[in-house]
C-alpha positions as a printed NumPy array, in Angstrom:
array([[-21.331,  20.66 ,  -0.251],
       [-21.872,  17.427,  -2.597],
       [-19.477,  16.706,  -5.066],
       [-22.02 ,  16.414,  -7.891],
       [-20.818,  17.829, -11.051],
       [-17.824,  15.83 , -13.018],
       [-14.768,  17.484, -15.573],
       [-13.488,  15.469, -18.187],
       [-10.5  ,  17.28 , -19.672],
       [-10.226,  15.178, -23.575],
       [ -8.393,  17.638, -25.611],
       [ -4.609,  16.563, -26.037],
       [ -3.354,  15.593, -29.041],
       [ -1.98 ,  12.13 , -28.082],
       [  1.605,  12.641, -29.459],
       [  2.57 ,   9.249, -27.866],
       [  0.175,   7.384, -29.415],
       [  0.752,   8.169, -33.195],
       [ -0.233,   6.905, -35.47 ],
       [ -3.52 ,   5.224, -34.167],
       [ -4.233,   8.713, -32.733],
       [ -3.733,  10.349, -36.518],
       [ -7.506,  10.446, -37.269],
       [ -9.287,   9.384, -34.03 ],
       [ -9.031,  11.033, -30.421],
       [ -7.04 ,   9.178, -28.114],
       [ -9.746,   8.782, -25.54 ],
       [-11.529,   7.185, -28.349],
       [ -8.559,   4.193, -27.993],
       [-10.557,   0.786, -27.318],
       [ -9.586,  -1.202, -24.219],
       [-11.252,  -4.415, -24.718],
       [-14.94 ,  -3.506, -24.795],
       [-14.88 ,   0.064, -24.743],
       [-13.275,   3.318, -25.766],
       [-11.304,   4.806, -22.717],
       [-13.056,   7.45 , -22.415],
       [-16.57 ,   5.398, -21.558],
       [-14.489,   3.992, -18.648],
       [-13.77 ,   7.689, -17.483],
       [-17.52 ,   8.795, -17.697],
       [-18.896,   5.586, -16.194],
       [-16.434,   5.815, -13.2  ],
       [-17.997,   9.133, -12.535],
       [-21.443,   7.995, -12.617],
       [-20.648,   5.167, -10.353],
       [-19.722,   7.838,  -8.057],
       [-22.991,   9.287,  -8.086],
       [-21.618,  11.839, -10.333],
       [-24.997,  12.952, -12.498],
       [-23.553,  15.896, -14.763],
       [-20.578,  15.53 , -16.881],
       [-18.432,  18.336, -18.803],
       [-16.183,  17.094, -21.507],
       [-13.382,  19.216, -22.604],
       [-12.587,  18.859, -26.107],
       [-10.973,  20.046, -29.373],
       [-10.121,  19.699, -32.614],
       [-10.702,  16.477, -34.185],
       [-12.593,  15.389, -31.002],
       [-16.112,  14.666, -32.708],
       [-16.106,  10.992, -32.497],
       [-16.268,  11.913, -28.762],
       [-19.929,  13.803, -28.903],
       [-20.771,  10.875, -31.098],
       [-20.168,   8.109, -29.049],
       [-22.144,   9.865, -26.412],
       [-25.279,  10.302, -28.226],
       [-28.287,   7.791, -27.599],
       [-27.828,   4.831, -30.195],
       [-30.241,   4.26 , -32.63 ],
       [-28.915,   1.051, -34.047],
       [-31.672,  -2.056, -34.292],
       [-29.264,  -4.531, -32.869],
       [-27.802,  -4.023, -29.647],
       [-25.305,  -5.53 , -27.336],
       [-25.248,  -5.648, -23.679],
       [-22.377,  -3.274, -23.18 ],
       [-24.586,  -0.672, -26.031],
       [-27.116,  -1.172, -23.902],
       [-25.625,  -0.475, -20.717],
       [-24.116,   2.69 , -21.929],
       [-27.487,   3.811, -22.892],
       [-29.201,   2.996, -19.382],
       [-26.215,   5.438, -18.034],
       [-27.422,   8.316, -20.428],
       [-30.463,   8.27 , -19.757],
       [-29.21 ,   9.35 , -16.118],
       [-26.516,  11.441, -16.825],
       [-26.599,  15.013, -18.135],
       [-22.89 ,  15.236, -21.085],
       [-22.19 ,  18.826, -21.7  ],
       [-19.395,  19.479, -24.193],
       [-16.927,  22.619, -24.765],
       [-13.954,  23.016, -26.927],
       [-10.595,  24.438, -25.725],
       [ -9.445,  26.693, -28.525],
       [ -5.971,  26.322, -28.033],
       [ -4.1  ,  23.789, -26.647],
       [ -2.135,  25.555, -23.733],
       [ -2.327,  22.77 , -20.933],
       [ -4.231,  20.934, -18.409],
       [ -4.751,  23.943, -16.493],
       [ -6.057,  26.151, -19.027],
       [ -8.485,  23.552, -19.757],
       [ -9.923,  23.273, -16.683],
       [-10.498,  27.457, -16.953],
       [-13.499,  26.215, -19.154],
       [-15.524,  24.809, -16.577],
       [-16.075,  27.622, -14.434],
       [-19.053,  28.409, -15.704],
       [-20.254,  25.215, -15.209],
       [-18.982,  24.54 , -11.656],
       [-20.839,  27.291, -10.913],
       [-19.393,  27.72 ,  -7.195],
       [-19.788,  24.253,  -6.15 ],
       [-16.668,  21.234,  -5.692],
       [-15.909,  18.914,  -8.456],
       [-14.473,  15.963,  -9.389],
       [-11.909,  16.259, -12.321],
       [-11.269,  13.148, -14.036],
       [ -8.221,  13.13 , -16.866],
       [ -9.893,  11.272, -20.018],
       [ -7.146,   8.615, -21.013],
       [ -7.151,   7.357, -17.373],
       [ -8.515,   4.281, -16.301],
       [ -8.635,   3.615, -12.306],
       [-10.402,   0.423, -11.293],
       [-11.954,   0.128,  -8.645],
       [-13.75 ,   4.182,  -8.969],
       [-10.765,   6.015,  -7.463],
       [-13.213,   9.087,  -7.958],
       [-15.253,   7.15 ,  -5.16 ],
       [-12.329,   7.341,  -2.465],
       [-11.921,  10.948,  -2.871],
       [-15.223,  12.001,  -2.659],
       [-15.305,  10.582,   0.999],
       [-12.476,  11.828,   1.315],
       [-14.131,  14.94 ,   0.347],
       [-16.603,  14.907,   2.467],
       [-14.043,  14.477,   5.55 ],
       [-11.098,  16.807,   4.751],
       [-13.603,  19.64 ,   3.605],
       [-11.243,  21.054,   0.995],
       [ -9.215,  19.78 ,  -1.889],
       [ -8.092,  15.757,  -2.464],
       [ -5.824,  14.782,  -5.086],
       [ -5.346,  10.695,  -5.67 ],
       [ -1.409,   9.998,  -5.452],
       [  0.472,   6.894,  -6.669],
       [  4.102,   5.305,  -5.794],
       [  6.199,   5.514,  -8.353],
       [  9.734,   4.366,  -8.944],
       [ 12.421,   6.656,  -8.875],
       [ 12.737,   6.147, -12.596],
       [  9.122,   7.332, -13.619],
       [  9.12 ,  10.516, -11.158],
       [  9.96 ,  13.289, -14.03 ],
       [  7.216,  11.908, -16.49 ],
       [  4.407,  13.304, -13.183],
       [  3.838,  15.613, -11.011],
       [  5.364,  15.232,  -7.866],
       [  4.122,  16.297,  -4.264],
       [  5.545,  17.154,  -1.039],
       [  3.838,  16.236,   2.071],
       [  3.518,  14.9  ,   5.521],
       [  1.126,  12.012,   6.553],
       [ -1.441,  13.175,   8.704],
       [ -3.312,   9.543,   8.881],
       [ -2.115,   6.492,   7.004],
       [ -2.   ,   7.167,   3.192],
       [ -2.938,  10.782,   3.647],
       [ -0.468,  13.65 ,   3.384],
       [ -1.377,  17.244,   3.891],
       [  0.791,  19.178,   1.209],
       [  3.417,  21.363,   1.297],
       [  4.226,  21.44 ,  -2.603],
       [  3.689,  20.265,  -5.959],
       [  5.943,  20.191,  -8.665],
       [  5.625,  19.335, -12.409],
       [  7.968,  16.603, -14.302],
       [ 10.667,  17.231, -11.667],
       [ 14.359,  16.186, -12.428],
       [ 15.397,  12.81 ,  -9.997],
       [ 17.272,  14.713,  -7.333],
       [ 15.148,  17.496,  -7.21 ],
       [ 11.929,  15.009,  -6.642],
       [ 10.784,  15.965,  -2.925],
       [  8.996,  12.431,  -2.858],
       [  8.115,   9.401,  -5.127],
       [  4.245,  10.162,  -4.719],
       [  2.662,  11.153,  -7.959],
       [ -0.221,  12.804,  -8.641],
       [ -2.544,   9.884, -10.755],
       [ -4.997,  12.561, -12.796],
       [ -7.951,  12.134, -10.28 ],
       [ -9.189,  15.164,  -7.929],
       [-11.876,  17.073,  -5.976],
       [-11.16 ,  20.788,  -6.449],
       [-12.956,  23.658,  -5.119],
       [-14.067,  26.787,  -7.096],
       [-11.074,  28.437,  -5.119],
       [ -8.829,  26.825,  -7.674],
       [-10.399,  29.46 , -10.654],
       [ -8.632,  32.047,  -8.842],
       [ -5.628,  30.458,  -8.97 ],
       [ -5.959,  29.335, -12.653],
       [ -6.434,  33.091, -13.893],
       [ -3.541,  35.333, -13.9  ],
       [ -1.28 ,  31.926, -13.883],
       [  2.03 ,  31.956, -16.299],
       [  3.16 ,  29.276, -18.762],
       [  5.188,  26.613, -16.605],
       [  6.888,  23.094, -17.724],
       [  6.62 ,  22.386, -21.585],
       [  5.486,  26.488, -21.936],
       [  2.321,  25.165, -20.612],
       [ -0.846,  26.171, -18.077],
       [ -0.2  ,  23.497, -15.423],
       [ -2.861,  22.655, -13.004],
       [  0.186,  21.835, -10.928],
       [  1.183,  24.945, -10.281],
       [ -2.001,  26.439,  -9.726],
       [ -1.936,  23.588,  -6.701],
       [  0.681,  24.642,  -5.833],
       [ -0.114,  28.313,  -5.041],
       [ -3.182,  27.097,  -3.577],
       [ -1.603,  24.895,  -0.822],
       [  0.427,  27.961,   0.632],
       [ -3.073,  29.407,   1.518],
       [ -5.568,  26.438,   2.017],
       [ -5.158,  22.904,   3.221],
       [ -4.634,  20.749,  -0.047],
       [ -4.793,  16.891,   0.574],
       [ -2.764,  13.909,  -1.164],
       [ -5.017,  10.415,  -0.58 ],
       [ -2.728,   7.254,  -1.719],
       [ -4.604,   5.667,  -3.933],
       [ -4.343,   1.164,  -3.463],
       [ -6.327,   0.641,  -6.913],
       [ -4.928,  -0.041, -10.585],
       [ -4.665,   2.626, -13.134],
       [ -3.964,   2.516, -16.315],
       [ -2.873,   5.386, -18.49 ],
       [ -3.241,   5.089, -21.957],
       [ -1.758,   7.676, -22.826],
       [  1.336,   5.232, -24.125],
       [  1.215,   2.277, -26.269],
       [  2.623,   0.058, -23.819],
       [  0.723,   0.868, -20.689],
       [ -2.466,   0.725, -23.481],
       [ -1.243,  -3.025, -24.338],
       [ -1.099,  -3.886, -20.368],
       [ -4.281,  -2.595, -20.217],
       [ -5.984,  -4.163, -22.682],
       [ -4.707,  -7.997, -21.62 ],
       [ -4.976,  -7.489, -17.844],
       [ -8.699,  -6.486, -18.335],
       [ -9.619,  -9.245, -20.943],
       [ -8.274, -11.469, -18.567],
       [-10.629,  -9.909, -15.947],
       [-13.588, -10.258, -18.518],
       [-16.521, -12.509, -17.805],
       [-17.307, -13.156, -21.555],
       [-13.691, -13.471, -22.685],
       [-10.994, -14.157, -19.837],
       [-11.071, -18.035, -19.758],
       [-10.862, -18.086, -23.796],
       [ -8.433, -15.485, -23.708],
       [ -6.148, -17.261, -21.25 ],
       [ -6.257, -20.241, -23.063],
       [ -4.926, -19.138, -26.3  ],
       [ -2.153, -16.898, -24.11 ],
       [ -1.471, -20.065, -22.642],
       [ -0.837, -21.597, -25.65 ],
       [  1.426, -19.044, -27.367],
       [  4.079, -19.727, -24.348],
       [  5.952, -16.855, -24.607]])
């Protein structure tokens, strides 16, 4: 079947970004042009992605907002642009009443999977070029589940979930297991999981009688985990650049590697960098 539906989990509280997070949602976080989250949805529309279910919760309103056709007089190109893309696109929204993980969030989109593969798309990522893109070829090869993966140094492998595999083609890995936030030398690999996937309805079963895991939390990891005992469950290596914003740091990178990249605002930009020689 055709991956055509999208799942946009937005409801964490975005601890590590206090306090610009205090009073606005941290998908809401501006990256030069645009909030993050605008990034997320327009990389699933540019995967010809046409129906859209954002997760959110409390304090998430400025979400729905942003979302809704703009009646302002004056417009800008990038306003504009986001309006051409909703006239296309159909943005459902749901709230997740408690916050109890990744995993139980994506329990709220059954009902709107309705038996059919989607893509699920974490909302504070930004991969660029569509990493959604790769895996729904890859999709459409491998038949069943894709997860994107990502190097990572040693250092960084117990702030992901980590997968063990073995390559089957270059940069794909059939797995064996997944585990969540691992400890150094219990890491079975350096290949993280980057918060980009094509899951099958299967994976509902798996989310339903699941326990708490790492942090007392429903992990989609371990639900993946269960589920590659019993079906083939693919790792694609992902060559793009992602940027998580869920930290202030990687949020800074973000912000002057893609202003740099800007048509309107990279040669001006690099100028004045230029001239602060730091």
């Amino acid at each position: 079947m055709k991956v055509r539906k999208a799942v946009i989990p937005a409801a964490g509280y975005g601890t590590r970004m206090l306090p610009i997070t205090k009073a606005q949602p941290k998908e809401m976080v501006p990256v030069v042009h645009k909030p993050v989250i605008q990034y997320v949805v327009e990389e699933a529309y540019h995967s010809g992605i046409r129906e859209i279910l954002i997760i959110t919760g409390k304090h998430k309103r400025a979400i729905e907002d942003h979302f809704d056709r703009s009646d302002l007089t004056k417009k800008d190109k990038y306003t504009e642009e986001l309006d051409r893309i909703l006239e296309e696109v159909n943005i459902f929204f749901v709230r997740q009443r408690e916050q109890k993980g990744l995993g139980d969030a994506v329990r709220y989109a059954e009902a709107f999977v309705d038996d059919e593969p989607f893509a699920l798309l974490l909302g504070d990522n930004i991969t660029i070029p569509p990493c959604t893109k790769m895996l729904i070829d890859a999709f459409e090869k491998y038949k069943f589940t894709v997860i994107a993966l990502e190097r990572v140094p040693l250092e960084r492998v117990s702030f992901h979930g980590i997968v063990k595999g073995s390559e089957v083609e270059k940069g794909v890995y059939k797995l064996e297991d997944l585990i969540e936030k691992p400890k150094i030398e219990e890491a079975p690999s350096n290949l993280a999981v980057i918060g980009r996937y094509i899951l099958v309805p299967e994976i509902f079963d798996y989310l339903k009688d699941l326990k708490p895991g790492y942090g007392g939390e429903i992990q989609l990891t371990d639900a993946l985990r269960h589920m590659c005992r019993d079906f083939d469950v693919y790792g694609i290596l992902y060559d793009g650049k992602r940027y998580d914003i869920g930290n202030k740091l990687e949020w800074l990178k973000a912000n002057i590697e893609l202003a740099l990249k800007d048509e309107e605002l990279g040669e001006e930009f690099k100028r004045w960098l230029i001239k602060l020689r730091i």
